[in-house]
MARFI-39856 format. One record per residue (C-alpha): z, y, x; residue in one letter. Coordinates in steps of 0.1 Angstrom, whole numbers, padded with zeros to 4 digits, always signed. Layout:
# residues N
ZYXa
...
This chain:
# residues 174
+0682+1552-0354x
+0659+1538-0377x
+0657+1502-0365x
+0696+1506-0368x
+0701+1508-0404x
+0687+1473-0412x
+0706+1461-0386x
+0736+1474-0402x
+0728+1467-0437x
+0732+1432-0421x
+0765+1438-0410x
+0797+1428-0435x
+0809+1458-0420x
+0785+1477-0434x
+0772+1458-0463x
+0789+1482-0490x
+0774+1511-0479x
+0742+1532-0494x
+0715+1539-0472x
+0728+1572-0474x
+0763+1567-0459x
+0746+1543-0432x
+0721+1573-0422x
+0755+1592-0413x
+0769+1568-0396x
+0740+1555-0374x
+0740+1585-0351x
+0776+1577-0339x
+0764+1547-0328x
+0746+1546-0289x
+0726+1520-0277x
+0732+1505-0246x
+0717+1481-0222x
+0736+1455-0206x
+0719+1429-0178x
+0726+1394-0179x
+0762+1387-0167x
+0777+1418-0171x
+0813+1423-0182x
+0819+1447-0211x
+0856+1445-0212x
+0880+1424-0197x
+0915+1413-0212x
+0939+1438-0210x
+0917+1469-0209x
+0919+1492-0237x
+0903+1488-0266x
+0884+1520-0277x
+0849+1508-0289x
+0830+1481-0313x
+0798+1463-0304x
+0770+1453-0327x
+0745+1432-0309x
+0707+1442-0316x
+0698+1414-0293x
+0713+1392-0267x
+0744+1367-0268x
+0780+1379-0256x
+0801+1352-0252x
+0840+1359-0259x
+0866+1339-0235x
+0898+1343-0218x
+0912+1326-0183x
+0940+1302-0185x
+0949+1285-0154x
+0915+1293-0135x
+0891+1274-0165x
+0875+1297-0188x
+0880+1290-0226x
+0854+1305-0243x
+0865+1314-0281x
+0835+1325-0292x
+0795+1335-0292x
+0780+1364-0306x
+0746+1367-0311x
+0721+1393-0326x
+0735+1409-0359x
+0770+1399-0349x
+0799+1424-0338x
+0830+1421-0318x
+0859+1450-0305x
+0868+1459-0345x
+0904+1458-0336x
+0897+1485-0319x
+0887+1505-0343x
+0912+1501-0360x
+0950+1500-0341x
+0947+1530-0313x
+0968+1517-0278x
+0954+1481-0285x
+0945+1460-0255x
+0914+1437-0255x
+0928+1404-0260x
+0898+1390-0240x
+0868+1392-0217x
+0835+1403-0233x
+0805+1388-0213x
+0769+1388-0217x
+0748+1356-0215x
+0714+1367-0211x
+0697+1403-0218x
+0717+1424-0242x
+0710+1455-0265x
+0743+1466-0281x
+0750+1495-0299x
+0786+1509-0293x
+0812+1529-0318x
+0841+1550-0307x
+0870+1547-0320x
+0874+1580-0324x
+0844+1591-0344x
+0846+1560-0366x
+0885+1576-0377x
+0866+1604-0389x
+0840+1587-0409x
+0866+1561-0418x
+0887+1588-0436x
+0856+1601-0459x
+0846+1563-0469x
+0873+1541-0488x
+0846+1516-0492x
+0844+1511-0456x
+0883+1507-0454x
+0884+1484-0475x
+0853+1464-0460x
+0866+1463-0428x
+0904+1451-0440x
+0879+1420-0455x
+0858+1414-0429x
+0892+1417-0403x
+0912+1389-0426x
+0883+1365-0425x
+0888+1363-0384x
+0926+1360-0386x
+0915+1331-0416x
+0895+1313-0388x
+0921+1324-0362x
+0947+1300-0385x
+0923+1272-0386x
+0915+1269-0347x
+0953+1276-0345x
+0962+1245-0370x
+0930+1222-0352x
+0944+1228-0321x
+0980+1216-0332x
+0975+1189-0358x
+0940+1173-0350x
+0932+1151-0321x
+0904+1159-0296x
+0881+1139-0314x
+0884+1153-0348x
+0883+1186-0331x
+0850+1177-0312x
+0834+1167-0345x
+0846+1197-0367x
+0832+1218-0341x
+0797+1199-0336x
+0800+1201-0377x
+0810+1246-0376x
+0782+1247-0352x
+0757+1228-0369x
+0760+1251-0399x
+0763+1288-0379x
+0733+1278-0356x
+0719+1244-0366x
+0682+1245-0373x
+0664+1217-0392x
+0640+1192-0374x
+0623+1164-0383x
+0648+1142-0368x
+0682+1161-0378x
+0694+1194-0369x
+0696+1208-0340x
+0720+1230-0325x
């Protein structure tokens, strides 16, 4: 567990918390390892976990008439599944994919209710860190209605740029 606790002190989840509340939490957690290609949930199963990626990319999508829109990328440090945690009888709202080699840690739902009710701070983190993805949900929501595809194409080269652009002598590269 000990190469957990930076890796949740990373976490906005998790950023509020002492070392001492993430030292009791951190043994709910398991690690898992997931091969390249393999589904971790599809749309429509139940939600009863939350992922935190130690290493690896997950790639977030859903199926619309056969083509695969892919909503987001996760990479190491990044989680995914806290609606989970949150609303019991929840379905996953999409497929959960690895793109390469993964190491995730999981949370039940179930043991992170009872941690949950001992740690407002953590409450009130995740209501934060859940309202900044519904923020974002609204603007790919308004892109998608009031800009064209080439203002969309260049707001998302520009979003890209700054979550995973690295500078080169010639520009960035994403």
């Amino acid at each position: 567990m000990s190469r957990l606790i930076p890796l949740l002190q990373h976490v906005p989840l998790f950023q509020d918390l002492s070392v001492a509340e993430l030292e009791t939490i951190a043994p709910l957690f398991v690690e898992r390892k997931y091969k390249k290609g393999t589904i971790l949930f599809f749309e429509g199963d139940p939600g009863e976990e939350f992922f935190l990626i130690q290493s690896g990319v997950v790639k977030i999508y859903r199926i619309d008439n056969a083509k695969e829109i892919i909503l987001s990328l996760f990479h190491g440090g990044d989680f995914f599944g806290e609606m989970a945690l949150m609303h019991r009888g929840l379905v996953r709202s999409a497929t959960a994919e690895t793109m390469e080699n993964c190491s995730i840690y999981t949370l039940v739902r179930s043991e992170f209710y009872q941690f949950m009710e001992r740690s407002p701070k953590l409450c009130m983190r995740l209501l934060e860190v859940t309202m900044e993805r519904l923020r974002k949900a609204n603007e790919q929501i308004y892109d998608l209605t009031f800009l064209d595809v080439r203002s969309r194409i260049i707001k998302t080269i520009y979003r890209l740029s700054e979550q995973y652009g690295q500078n080169k002598p010639n520009g960035i590269w994403i």
